[in-house]
C-alpha positions as CSV (number, residue, x, y, z in Angstrom):
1,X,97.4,98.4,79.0
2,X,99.6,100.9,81.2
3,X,96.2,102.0,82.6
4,X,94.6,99.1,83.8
5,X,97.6,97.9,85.4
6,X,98.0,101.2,87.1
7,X,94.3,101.2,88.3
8,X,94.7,97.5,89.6
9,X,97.7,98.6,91.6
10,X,95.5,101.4,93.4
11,X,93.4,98.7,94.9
12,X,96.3,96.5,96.0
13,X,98.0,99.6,98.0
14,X,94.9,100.9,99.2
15,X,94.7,97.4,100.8
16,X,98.1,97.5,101.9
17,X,98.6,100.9,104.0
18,X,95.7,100.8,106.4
19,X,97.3,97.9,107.7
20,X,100.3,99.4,109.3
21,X,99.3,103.4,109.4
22,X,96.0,103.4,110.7
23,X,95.7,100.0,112.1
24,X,97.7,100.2,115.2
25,X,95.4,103.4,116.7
26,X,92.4,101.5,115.2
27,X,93.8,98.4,117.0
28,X,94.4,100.1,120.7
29,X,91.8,102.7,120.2
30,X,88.6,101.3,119.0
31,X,89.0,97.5,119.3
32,X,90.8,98.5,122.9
33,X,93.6,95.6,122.0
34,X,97.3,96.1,123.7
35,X,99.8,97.3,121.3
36,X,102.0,94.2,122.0
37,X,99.2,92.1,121.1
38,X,98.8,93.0,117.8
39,X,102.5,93.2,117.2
40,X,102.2,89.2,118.3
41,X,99.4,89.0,115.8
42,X,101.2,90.8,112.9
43,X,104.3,88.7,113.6
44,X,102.8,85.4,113.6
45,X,100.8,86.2,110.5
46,X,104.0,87.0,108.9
47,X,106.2,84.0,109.8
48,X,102.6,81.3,108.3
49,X,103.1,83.4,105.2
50,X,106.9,81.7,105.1
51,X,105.0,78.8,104.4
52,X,102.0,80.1,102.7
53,X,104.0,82.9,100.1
54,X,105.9,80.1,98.1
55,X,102.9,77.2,98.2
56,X,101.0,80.6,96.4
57,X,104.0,80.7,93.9
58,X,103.8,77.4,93.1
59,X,100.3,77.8,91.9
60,X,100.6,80.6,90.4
61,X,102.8,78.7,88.2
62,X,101.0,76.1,87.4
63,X,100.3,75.4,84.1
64,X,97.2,76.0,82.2
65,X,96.2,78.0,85.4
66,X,93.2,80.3,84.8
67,X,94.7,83.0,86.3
68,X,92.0,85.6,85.9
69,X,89.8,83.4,87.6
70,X,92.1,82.8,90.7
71,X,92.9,86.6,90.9
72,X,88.8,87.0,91.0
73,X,89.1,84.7,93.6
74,X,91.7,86.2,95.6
75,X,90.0,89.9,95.2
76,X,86.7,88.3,96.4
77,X,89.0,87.2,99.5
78,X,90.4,90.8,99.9
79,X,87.8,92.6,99.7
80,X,85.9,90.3,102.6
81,X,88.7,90.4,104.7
82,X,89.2,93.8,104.5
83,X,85.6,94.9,105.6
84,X,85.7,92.3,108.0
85,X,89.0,94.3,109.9
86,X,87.9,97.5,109.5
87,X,83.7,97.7,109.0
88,X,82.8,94.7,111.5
89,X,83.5,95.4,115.1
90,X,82.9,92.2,117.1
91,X,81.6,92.0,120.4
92,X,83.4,89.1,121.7
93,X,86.9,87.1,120.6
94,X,88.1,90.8,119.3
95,X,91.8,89.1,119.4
96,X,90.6,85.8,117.7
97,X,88.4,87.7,115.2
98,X,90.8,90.7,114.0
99,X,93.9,87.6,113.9
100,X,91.6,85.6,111.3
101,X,90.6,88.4,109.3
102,X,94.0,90.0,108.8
103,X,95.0,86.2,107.8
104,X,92.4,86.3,105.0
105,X,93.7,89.4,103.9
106,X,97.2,88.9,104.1
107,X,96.9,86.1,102.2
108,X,94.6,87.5,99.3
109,X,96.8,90.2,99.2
110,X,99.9,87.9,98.7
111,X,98.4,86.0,95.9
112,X,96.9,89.1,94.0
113,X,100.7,90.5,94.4
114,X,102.1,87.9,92.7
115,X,99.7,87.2,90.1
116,X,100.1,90.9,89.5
117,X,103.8,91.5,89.4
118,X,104.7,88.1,87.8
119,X,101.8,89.5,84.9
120,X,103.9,92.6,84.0
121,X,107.2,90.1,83.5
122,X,105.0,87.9,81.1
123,X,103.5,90.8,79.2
124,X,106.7,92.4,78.6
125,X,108.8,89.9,78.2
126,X,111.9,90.3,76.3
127,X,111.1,93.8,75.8
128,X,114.1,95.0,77.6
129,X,114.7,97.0,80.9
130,X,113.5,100.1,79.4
131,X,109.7,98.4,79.1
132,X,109.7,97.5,82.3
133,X,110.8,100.9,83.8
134,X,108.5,101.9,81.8
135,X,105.6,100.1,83.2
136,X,106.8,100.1,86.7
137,X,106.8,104.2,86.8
138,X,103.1,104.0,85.4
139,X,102.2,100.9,88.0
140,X,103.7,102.6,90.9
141,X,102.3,106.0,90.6
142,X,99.0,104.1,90.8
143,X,100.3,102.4,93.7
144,X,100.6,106.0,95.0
145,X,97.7,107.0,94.5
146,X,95.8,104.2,96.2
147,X,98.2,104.5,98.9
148,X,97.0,108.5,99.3
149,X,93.6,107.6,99.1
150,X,93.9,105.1,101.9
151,X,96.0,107.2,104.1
152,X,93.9,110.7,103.7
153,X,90.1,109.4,103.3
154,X,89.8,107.8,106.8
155,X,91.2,110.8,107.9
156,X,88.8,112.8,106.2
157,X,85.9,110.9,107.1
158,X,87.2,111.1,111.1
159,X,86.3,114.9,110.9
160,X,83.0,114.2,110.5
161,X,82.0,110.6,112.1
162,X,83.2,109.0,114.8
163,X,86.6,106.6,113.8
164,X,84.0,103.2,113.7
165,X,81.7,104.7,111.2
166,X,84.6,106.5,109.4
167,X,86.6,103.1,109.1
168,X,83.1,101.3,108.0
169,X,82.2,103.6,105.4
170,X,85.8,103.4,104.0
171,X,86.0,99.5,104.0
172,X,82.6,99.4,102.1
173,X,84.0,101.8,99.5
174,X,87.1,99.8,99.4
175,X,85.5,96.8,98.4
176,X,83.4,98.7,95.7
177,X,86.9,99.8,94.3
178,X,88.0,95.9,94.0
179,X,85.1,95.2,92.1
180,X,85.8,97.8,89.3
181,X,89.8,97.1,89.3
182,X,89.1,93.2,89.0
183,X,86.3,94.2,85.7
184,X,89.2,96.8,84.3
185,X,91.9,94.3,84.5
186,X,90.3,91.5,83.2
187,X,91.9,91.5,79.6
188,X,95.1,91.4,80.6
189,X,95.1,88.2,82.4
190,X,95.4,86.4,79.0
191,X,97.8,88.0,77.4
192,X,101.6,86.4,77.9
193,X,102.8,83.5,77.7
194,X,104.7,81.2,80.7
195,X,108.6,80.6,79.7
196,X,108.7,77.9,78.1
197,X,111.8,76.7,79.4
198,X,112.8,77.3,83.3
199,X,116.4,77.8,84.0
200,X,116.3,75.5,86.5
201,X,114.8,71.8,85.4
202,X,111.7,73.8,84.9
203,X,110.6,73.3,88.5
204,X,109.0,76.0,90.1
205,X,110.5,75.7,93.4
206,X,112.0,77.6,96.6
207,X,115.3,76.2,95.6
208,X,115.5,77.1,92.0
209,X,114.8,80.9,93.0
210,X,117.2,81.2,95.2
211,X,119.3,79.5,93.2
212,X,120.5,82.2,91.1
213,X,123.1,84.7,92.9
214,X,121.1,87.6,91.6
215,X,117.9,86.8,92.9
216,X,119.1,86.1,96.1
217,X,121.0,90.0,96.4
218,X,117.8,91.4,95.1
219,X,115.4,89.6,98.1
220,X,118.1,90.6,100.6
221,X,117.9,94.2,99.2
222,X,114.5,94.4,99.2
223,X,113.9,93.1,102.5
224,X,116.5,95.2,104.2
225,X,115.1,98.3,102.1
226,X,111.4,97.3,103.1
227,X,112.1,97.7,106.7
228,X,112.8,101.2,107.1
229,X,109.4,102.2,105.4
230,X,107.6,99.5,107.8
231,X,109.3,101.4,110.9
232,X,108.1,105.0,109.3
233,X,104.7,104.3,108.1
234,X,104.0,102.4,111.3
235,X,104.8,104.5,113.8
236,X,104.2,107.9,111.4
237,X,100.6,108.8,113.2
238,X,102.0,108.2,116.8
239,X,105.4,110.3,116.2
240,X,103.3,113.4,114.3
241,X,100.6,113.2,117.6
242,X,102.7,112.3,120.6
243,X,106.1,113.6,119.3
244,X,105.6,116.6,117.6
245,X,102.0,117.4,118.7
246,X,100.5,118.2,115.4
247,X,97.7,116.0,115.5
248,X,95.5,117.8,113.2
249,X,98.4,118.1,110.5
250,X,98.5,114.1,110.0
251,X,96.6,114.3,107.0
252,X,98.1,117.2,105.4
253,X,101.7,116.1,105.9
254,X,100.7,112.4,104.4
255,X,99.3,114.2,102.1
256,X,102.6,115.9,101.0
257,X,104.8,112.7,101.3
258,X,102.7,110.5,98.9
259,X,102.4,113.4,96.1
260,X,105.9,113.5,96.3
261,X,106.0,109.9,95.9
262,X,103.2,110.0,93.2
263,X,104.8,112.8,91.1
264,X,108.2,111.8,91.5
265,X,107.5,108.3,90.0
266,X,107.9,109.2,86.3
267,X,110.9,110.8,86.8
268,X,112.6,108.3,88.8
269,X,111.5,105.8,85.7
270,X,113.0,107.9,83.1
271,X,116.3,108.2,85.1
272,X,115.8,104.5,85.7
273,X,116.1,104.1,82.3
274,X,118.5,106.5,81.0
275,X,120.9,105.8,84.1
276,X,120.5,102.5,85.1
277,X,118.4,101.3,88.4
278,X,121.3,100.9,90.6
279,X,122.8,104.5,89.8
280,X,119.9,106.2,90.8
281,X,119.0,104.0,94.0
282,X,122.3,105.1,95.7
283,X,121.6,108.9,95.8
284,X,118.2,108.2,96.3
285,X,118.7,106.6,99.7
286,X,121.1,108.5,100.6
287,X,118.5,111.4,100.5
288,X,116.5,108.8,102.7
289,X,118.9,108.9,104.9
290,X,119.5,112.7,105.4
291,X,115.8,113.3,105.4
292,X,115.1,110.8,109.0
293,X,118.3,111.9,110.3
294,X,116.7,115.2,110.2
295,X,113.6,114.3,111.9
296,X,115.2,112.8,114.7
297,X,116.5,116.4,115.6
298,X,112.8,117.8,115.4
299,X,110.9,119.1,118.3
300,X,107.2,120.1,119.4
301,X,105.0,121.9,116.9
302,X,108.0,122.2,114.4
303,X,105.6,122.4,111.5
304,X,107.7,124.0,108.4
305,X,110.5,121.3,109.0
306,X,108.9,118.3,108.9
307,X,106.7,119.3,106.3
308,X,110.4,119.4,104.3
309,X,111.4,116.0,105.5
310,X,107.6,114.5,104.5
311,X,109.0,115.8,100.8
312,X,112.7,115.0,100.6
313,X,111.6,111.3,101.7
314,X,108.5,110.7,100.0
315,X,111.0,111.9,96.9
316,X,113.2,108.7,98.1
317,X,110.7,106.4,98.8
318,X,109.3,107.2,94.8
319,X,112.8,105.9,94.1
320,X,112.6,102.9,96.1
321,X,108.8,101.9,94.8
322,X,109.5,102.1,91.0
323,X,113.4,100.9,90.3
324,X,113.6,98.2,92.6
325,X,110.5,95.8,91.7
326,X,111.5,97.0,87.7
327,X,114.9,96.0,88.8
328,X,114.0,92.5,90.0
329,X,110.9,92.1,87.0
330,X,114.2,92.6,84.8
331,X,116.7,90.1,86.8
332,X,113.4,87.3,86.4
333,X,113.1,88.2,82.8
334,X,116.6,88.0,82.3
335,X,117.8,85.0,84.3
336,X,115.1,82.5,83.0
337,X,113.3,82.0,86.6
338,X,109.8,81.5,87.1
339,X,107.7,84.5,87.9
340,X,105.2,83.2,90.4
341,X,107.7,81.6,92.8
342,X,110.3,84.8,92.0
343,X,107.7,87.2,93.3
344,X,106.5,84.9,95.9
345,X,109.3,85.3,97.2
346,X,109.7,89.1,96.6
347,X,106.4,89.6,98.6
348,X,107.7,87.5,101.3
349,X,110.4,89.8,101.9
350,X,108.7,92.4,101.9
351,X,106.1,91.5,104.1
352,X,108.7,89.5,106.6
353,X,110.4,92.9,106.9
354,X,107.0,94.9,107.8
355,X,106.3,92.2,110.4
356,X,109.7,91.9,112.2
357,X,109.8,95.5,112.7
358,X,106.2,95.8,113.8
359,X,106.7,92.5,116.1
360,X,109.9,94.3,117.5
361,X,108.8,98.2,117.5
362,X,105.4,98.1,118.7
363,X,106.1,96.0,121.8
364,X,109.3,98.0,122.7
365,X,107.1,101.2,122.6
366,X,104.5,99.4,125.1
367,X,107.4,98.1,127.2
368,X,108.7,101.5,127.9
369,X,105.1,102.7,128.9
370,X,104.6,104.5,125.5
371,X,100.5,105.6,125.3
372,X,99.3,106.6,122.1
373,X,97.5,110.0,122.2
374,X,98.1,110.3,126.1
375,X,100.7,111.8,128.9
376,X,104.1,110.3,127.6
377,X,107.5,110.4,129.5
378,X,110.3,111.8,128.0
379,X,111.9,108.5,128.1
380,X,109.3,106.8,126.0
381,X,109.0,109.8,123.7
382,X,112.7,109.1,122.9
383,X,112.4,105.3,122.1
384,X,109.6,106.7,120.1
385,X,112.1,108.9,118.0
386,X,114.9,106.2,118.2
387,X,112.3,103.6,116.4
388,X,111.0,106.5,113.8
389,X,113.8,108.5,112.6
390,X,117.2,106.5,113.9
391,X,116.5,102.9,113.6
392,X,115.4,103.5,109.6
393,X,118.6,105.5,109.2
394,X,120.6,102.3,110.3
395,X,118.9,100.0,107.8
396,X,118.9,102.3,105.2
397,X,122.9,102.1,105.3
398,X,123.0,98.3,105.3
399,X,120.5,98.6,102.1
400,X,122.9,100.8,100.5
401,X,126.0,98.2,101.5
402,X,124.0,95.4,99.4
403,X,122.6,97.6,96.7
404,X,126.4,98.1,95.2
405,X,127.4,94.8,95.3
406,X,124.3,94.3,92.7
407,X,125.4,93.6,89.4
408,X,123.3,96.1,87.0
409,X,121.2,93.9,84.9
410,X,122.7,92.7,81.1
411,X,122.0,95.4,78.4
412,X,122.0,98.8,78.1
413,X,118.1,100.4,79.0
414,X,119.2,103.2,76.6
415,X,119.4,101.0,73.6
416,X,116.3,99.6,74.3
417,X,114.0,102.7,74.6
418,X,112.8,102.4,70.9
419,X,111.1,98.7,71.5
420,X,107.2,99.5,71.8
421,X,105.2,98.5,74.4
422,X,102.2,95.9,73.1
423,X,98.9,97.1,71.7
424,X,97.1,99.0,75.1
425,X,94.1,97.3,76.0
């Protein structure tokens, strides 16, 4: 079962990351689109999903859904949208076109995420916080490794084609990988069982979510904690190029961060477990924290250095990627709310935070005359550093402020490591 959740979660990330790591150079450098532009487009996207993120919750919920069936529906969607960003380049409209295509994909995305996540409650229910750390360590070193793949291949493929054939060939690959996740995952879609009784008049609603005081500190958390990773993985390729002038190191230093994400994910689970989520968060941001503040200091061609913050943060960020959705898939179990609107909601943080930074980063950068892969004033180089290195550091701190004023979910995850997972697929 483990498996086929972790290979489904490749496909979701590999969706995910091109979006904000390689889209903005694809964006200004191929499709010849201001950088302000698609900041507006990203933003606006972003505040329709307000709308759109908890209408997809509601169905989600909806019972006697066919919910294998709607997720074959939404990676259909996905898969379209994605080739149609990255492996069509139109001739006219490039604004229009790349606005509507990101919309189908944002929005396939957001329904595949919630089907997804609020799966793993329903499988596991009242299994205890141990199962789900369990499963989340297993679903987000998947997550990792679609996120490597996605980061490194276009990359790869830039060495020997030109970035349009690069990005084509990788979106048609992408959308073969959808069609094997969507046939590996398809027993598991059945399995699990809706509760039965909703803690709050059994109405899956906005309202009854964020009704419960745990929830709410949880989406707070997770959007403030979301928003230092938007402001890093956005701006990464542009501060390795522009800042430290290492152009052709990109891929190896992405490379490094997501292994150390990847192989860092089981042991942040079993310390999840053994510890608690919340005890292990705190240290791990706090080496977040040390590792940006450190690249903020860095200069040109510093290569050994920042291949030592790319480690000590992607060792964070494995903290951040398997304790804190285990951490609110536990708080859901636990406090009787509905999945599909819970993670609706979850997603919409997450993305709202990804979009307001882009919306406020990206046009800053242009404002101050910053030109990606060109002659750069030390001025804009700076704001470039600020947004990168400082800016997360800041948000980071406020995470932390909200993170202990989290109440650790009931139960000890230590006395509930001997409760077996279901029968694997």
């Amino acid at each position: 079962m483990h498996a086929r959740f972790a290979a489904f979660a490749v496909v979701l990330s590999a969706a995910g990351v091109p979006l904000y790591i390689h889209l903005p150079r694809f964006v200004s450098v191929e499709l010849e689109l201001p950088l302000a532009t698609l900041g507006a487009i990203l933003l606006g996207l972003r505040l329709f999903d307000f709308l759109q993120d908890p209408a997809l919750g509601w169905i989600a919920d909806r019972p006697g859904l066919n919910r294998q069936a709607l997720a074959i529906f939404g990676a259909i969607g996905l898969a379209g949208g994605f080739y149609a960003v990255f492996g069509w380049t139109p001739t006219t409209h490039v604004a229009l076109w790349l606005a509507g295509a990101l919309a189908v994909v944002f929005t396939c995305f957001s329904l595949l995420t919630i089907l997804y996540y609020g799966q793993g409650v329903r499988v596991l229910s009242g299994q205890g916080a141990a199962a789900h750390y369990r499963l989340a360590g297993v679903r987000e070193a998947g997550t990792v490794i679609g996120i490597l793949l996605a980061a490194i291949i276009p990359t790869l493929l830039g060495i020997t084609l030109n970035a349009d054939k690069a990005f084509r060939l990788f979106a048609i690959g992408f959308v073969v990988c959808v069609l094997v996740a969507v046939w590996l995952m398809h027993p598991i879609w059945p399995q699990g069982k809706a509760k039965p009784h909703l803690k709050h008049d059994q109405q899956s609603s906005v309202m009854s979510a964020l009704g419960d005081g745990r929830i709410r500190q949880l989406l707070l958390l997770g959007f403030l904690n979301a928003m230092p990773v938007a402001a890093t993985s956005t701006l990464f390729l542009f501060f390795v190029e522009d800042r430290l002038k290492l152009a052709n190191l990109a891929g190896p230093f992405l490379l490094v961060f997501f292994a150390a994400v990847g192989l860092s994910a089981p042991i942040w689970s079993k310390l999840g477990q053994r510890f608690g989520a919340k005890h292990i968060l705190v240290p791990a941001m706090i080496l977040s924290i040390l590792s940006f503040t450190g690249a903020a200091l860095l200069g040109e061609g510093q290569v050994s250095w920042f291949a030592v913050i790319c480690l000590t943060s992607g060792l964070a960020l494995g903290a951040d990627m398997v304790l804190l959705p285990a951490l609110f898939s536990v708080t859901v179990d636990q406090e009787g709310v509905s999945e599909g609107m819970a993670f609706a909601l979850w997603s919409f943080a997450a993305k709202a935070s990804l979009a307001l930074v882009a919306g406020l980063v990206l046009p800053i950068l242009d404002r101050v005359g910053f030109v990606p892969s060109g002659e750069n004033t030390a001025t804009a180089l700076g704001v470039l550093t600020f947004c990168y290195a400082v800016f997360p550091c800041v948000l980071k701190c406020a995470a932390i402020v909200v993170l202990l004023r989290i109440t650790e979910p009931k139960g000890d995850t230590r006395h509930r490591e001997d409760v077996p997972d279901q029968e694997p697929c």
